[in-house]
C-alpha positions in Angstrom: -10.0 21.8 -11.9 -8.6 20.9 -15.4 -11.0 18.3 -17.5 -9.6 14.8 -16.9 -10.6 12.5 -19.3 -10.6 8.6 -18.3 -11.5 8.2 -22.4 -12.6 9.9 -25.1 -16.1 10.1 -24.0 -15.9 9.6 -20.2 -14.5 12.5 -18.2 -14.2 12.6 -14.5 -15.4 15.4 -12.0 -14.9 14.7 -8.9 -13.5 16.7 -5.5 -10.8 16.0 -3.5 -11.2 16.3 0.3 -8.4 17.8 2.9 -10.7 19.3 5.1 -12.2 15.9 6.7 -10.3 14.5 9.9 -12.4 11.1 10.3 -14.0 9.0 7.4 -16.9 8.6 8.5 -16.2 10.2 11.5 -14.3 7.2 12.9 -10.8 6.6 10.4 -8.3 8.8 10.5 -8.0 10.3 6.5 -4.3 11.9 7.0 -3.6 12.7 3.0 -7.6 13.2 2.7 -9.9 10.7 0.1 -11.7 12.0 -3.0 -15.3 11.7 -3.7 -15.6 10.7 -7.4 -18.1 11.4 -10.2 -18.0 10.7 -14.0 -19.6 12.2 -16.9 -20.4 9.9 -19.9 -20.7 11.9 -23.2 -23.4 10.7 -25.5 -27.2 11.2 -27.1 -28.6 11.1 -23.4 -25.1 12.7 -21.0 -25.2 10.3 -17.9 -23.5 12.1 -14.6 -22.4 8.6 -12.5 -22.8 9.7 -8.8 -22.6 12.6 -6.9 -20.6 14.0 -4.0 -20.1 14.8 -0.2 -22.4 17.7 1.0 -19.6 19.5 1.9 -18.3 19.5 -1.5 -21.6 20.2 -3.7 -21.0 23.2 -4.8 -17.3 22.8 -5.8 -18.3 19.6 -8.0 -21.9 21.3 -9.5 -18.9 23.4 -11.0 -16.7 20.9 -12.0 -19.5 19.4 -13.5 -20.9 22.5 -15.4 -17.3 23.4 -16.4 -16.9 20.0 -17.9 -20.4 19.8 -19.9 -19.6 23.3 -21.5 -23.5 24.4 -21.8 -25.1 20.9 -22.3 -27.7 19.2 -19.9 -27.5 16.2 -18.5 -30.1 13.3 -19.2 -29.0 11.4 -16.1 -27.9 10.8 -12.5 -27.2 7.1 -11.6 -27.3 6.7 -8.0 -24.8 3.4 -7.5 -24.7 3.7 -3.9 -26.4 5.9 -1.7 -24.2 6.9 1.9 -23.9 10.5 2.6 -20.2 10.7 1.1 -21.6 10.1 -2.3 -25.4 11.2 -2.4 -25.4 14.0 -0.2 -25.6 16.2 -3.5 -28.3 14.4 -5.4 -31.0 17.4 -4.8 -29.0 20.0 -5.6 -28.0 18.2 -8.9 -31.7 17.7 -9.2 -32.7 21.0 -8.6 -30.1 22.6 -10.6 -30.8 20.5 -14.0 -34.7 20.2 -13.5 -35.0 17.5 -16.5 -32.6 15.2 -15.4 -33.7 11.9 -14.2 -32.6 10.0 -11.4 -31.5 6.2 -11.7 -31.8 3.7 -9.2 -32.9 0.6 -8.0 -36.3 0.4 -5.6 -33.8 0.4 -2.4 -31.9 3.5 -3.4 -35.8 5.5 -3.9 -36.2 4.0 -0.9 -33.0 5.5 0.9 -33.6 8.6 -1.3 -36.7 9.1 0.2 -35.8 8.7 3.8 -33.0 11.1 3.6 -34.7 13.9 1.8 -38.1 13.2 1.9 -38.5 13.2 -1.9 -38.8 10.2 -4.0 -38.6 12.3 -7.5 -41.4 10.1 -8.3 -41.9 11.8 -11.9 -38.0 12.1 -12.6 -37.0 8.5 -11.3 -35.6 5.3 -13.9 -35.9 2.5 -11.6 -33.4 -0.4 -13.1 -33.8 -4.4 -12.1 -30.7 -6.4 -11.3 -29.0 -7.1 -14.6 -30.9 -4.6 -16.5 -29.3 -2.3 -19.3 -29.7 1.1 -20.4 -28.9 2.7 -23.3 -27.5 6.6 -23.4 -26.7 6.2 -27.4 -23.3 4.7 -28.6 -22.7 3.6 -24.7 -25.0 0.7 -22.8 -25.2 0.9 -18.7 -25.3 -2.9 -18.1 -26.3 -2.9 -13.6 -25.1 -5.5 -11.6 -26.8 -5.3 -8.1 -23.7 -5.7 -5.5 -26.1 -5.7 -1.7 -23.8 -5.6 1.3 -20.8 -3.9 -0.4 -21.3 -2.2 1.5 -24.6 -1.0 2.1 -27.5 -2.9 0.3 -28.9 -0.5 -2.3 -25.4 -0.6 -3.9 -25.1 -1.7 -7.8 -22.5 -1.5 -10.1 -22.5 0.0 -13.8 -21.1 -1.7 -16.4 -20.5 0.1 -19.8 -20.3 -2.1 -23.0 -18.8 -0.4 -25.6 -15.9 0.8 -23.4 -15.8 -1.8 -20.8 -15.6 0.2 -18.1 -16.5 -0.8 -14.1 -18.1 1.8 -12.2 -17.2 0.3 -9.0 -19.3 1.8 -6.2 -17.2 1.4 -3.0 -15.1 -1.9 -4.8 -11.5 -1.2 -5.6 -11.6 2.8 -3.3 -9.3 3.9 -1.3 -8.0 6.1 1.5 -6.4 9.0 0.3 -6.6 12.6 -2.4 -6.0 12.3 -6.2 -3.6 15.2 -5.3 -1.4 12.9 -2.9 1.4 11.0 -4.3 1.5 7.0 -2.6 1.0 3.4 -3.5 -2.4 1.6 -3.7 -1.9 -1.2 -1.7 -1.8 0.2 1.7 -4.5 2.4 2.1 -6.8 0.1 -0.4 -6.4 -2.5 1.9 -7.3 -0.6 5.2 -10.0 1.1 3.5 -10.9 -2.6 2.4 -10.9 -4.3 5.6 -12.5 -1.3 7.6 -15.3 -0.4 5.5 -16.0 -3.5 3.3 -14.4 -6.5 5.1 -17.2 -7.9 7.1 -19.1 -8.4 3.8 -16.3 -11.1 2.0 -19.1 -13.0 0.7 -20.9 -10.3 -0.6 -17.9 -9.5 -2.8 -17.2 -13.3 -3.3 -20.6 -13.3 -5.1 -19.8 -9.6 -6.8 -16.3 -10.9 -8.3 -17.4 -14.3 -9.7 -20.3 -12.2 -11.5 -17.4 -9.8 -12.9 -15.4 -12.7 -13.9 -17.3 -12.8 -17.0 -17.0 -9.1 -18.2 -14.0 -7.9 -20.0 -12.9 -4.7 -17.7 -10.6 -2.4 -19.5 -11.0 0.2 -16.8 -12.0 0.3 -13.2 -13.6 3.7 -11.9 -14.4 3.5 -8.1 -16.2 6.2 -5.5 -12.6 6.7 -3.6 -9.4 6.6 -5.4 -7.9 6.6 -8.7 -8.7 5.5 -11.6 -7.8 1.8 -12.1 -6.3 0.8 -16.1 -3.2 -1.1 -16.2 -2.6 -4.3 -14.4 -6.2 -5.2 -13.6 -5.7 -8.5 -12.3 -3.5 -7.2 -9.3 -6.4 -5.0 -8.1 -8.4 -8.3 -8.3 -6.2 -10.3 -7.1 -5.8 -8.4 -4.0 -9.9 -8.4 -3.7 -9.9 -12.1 -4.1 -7.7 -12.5 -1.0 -8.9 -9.8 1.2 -12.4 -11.2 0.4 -11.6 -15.2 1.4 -10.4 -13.4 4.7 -6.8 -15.2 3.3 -3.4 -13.7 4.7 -1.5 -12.0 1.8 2.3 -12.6 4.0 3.6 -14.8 6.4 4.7 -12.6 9.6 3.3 -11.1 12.4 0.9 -8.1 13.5 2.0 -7.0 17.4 -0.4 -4.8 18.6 0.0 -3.4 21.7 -1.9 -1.4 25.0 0.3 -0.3 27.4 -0.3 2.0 30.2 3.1 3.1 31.2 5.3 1.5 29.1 6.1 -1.7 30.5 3.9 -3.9 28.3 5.1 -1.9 25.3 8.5 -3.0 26.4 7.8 -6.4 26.0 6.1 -6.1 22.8 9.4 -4.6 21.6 11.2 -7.5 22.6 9.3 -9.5 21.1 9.9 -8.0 17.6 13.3 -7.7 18.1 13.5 -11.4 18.8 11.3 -11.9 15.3 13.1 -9.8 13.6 16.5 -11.9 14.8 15.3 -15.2 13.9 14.1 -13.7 10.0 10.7 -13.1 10.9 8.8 -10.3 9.2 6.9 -8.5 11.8 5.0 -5.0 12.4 4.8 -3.2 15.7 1.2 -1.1 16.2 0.9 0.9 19.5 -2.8 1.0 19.6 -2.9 3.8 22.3 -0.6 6.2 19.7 -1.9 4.9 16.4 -6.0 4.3 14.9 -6.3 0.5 15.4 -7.5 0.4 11.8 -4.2 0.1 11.1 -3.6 -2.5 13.1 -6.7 -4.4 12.2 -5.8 -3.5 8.3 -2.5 -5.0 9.7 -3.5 -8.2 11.7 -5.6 -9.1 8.1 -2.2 -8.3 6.3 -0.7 -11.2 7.9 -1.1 -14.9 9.6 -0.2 -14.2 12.8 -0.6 -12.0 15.3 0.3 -11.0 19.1 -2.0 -9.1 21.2 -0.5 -7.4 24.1 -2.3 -5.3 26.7 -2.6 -4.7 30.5 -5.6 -5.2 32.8 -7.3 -2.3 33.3 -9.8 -1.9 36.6 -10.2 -6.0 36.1 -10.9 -6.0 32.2 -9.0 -5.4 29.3 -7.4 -1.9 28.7 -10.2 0.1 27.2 -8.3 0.6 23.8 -7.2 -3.7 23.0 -11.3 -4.3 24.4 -12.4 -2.0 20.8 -9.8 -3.3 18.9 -11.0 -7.0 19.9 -14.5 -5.6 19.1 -13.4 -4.4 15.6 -11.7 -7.0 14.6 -14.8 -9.7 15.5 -17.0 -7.6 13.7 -14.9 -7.6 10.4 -14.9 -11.7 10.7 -11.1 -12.0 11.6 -10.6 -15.5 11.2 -8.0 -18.1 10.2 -5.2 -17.0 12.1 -2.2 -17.9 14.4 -2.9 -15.5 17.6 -0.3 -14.8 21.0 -0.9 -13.4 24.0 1.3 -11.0 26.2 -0.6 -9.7 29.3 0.3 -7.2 31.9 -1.1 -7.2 35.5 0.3 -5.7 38.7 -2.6 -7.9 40.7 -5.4 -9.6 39.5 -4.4 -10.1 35.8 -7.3 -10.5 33.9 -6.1 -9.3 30.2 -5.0 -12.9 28.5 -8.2 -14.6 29.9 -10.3 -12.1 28.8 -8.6 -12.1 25.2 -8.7 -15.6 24.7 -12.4 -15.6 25.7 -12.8 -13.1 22.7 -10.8 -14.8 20.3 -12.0 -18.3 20.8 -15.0 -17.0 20.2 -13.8 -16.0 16.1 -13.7 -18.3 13.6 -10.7 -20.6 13.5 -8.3 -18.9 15.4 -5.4 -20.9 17.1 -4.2 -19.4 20.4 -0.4 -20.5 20.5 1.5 -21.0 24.0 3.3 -19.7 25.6 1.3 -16.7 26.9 3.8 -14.7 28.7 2.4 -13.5 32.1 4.3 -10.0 32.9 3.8 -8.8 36.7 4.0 -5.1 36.4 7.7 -5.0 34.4 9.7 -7.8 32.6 11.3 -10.3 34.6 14.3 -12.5 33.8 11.7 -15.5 33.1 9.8 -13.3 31.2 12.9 -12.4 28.4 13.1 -16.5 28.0 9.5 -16.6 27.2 9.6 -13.9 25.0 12.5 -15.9 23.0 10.2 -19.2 23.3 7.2 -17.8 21.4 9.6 -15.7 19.1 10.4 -19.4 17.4 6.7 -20.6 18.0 5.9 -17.7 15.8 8.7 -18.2 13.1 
C-alpha cells in the first residue's frame, strides 16, 4: 500500500477487507468495508486505532512502512469492538514502549478480551480531556452508545480534524468506486440507529468545533462538503424521513403475495409516487429496514405462515422495533389460504412502535389476487400518494 497522506502530518494506514461475507456476521458486505487507522507525525507519533484480527499483520506493515524506522509513542483506543481492537496486543507487543490510551471503560473491555490491562503502559483520558503529542493536541469527547459505550472521539486542534469512531463509516472498500449516501445510511441505521439520542447529544457537542476533516473507523475520508455528511446524521439521528415515497417490502412464499406487492408499485409509480420494491426472502432486510427509514411510508406485505407471520417479515418486524422505527405512514398486504393471521399480527407489532399510523385499506388476499383485490390495491395506491 502506497503512503496516503490525509495532511501533511497525518497519514492513513489502514486495510481493506474482501474477504468478509457478513459484518458482523449478520450484513451482507458485497464490495467489502475497510478498517481504518491513522498515524499522527509529531514529538510523541500517535497510531489512532487498530485493525480487524484478520488483518493485523497486513496493517503492522502498513504501519511500519509508513513510520520509516520511528516508534510510536501512542495507541488511542476510540472504540473497542473486535473490527477495530482485535490488533491492539500485537501492536503492543511489537512496539514495547508504546502506551495505550483510553478511557476506564475501554481498560475495562481491554481487559476482558485479553486478559491484560497494560496497567504500566496505559494513559487513561477523562471526558473532555486533552493531550498533547507536540505541535498537535488530542482534545476527547466521550460519545457512550455510539455504538458501544467505551466509544470517544478525538479531536485534533491544530488541524481540526474528527476522528470519528463509528460516526460518519460506511459499508464498503476504499478500493471500490460508489456514492456515500447509500451504504452510509444502511450502515447508519443497522449498526448505530437505535442510539439517535446518543448522537443527538454527540452532534450538538461537535457543533462547536470547527471540522476541517472527518476521519471515521469505515469509509473514506470525509473533507469537502462537511455539512452534507451532517446533515444526513442530523436526520437519520431525529429518526426523520429524508423523501416522501414508499418502502414495499415483501414475504412471499410462492409468488402470489409478491404479485400483489408489484401491483402495488406499479400503481404508485402511475399516480407519481416514488416507491422501492424489497423482496425480503431474496434480499438482506437491512436494506429494506435502511429503506423503510429512507422514507415516510411504507407497505409490509407477507403471508401467514403455520398461523404466524412468515418467518422472514417476523425478523424484519423485529429489526426494525429494535432500531426505534417510528413516525411513519405504514400499509398492510396479507396473504392467507385459511386462517390468515399475517395483517393482525403486523399491526399488533407496529402499534406497538412509536407513532406509527396504520392506513386502510388493508387488502386481504385469499391465496392469489382477486378482482376485488386489484381495486384495493388502486385504493391504497392514492391513500399512499
Amino acid at each position: 500500500m502506497a503512503e496516503n497522506r490525509v495532511t501533511q502530518t497525518i497519514a492513513y494506514v489502514g486495510v481493506n477487507d474482501h474477504l468478509t461475507a457478513n459484518f458482523e456476521n449478520q450484513y451482507p458486505i458485497p464490495q467489502g468495508i475497510s478498517y481504518n487507522s491513522y498515524i499522527i507525525f509529531d514529538e510523541k507519533i500517535t497510531l489512532m486505532d487498530s485493525v480487524d484480527g484478520s488483518f493485523t499483520a497486513e496493517w503492522l506493515a502498513n504501519v511500519e512502512r509508513t513510520l520509516e524506522g520511528k516508534t510510536p509513542h501512542y495507541l488511542v483506543v476510540l472504540h473497542m469492538e473486535p473490527d477495530h481492537a482485535a490488533s491492539i496486543v500485537a501492536a503492543m507487543e511489537r512496539y514495547p514502549e508504546m502506551r495505550v490510551v483510553g478511557n476506564s471503560r475501554t481498560f475495562q473491555m481491554i481487559e476482558n478480551f485479553y486478559h491484560n490491562s497494560f496497567a504500566e503502559r496505559r494513559t487513561e483520558v477523562k471526558d473532555g480531556e486533552e493531550l498533547s503529542l507536540g505541535n498537535h493536541t488530542l482534545k476527547f469527547i466521550f460519545a457512550p452508545m455510539i455504538h458501544w459505550p467505551e466509544v470517544m472521539v478525538a479531536y485534533e486542534l491544530s488541524e481540526k480534524v474528527l476522528f470519528s469512531a463509528d460516526a460518519f463509516g460506511k459499508f464498503g472498500a476504499l478500493d471500490v468506486e460508489e456514492e456515500w449516501e447509500s451504504e452510509a445510511r444502511r450502515y447508519y441505521y443497522n449498526i448505530v440507529g437505535k442510539y439517535g439520542a446518543n448522537v443527538q447529544t454527540l452532534l450538538k457537542k461537535a457543533a462547536a468545533l470547527e471540522i476541517e476533516k472527518i476521519c471515521g473507523l469505515h469509509g473514506p475520508v470525509l473533507s469537502e462538503n462537511l455539512g452534507y455528511y451532517i446533515g444526513k446524521y442530523q436526520q437519520w439521528s431525529t429518526y426523520e424521513a429524508e423523501e416522501q415515497g414508499v418502502a414495499i417490502v415483501v414475504a412471499s412464499i410462492y409468488g402470489n403475495t409478491l404479485s400483489a406487492a408489484k401491483e402495488l408499485e406499479k400503481a404508485l409509480t402511475a399516480n407519481g409516487t416514488k416507491c422501492t420494491l424489497i423482496d425480503i426472502t431474496k434480499q438482506d432486510p437491512s436494506y429494506a429496514l435502511a429503506e423503510c427509514f429512507r422514507y415516510d411510508k411504507a407497505v409490509f406485505a407477507a403471508a401467514t405462515y403455520d398461523a404466524a407471520l412468515f418467518p422472514v417479515m417476523d425478523f424484519m418486524m423485529m429489526r426494525l422495533s429494535s432500531k426505534n422505527y417510528q413516525n411513519r405512514k405504514v400499509a398492510l398486504i396479507e396473504n392467507g389460504s385459511w386462517a390468515p393471521m399475517a395483517a393482525k399480527l403486523l399491526r399488533g407489532k407496529l402499534e406497538a412502535m412509536k407513532a406509527i399510523e396504520i392506513v386502510e385499506p388493508v387488502v386481504a388476499i385469499r391465496s392469489a389476487m382477486s378482482e376485488k383485490n386489484r381495486e384495493e390495491i388502486k385504493a391504497l395506491a392514492e391513500v399512499l400518494k
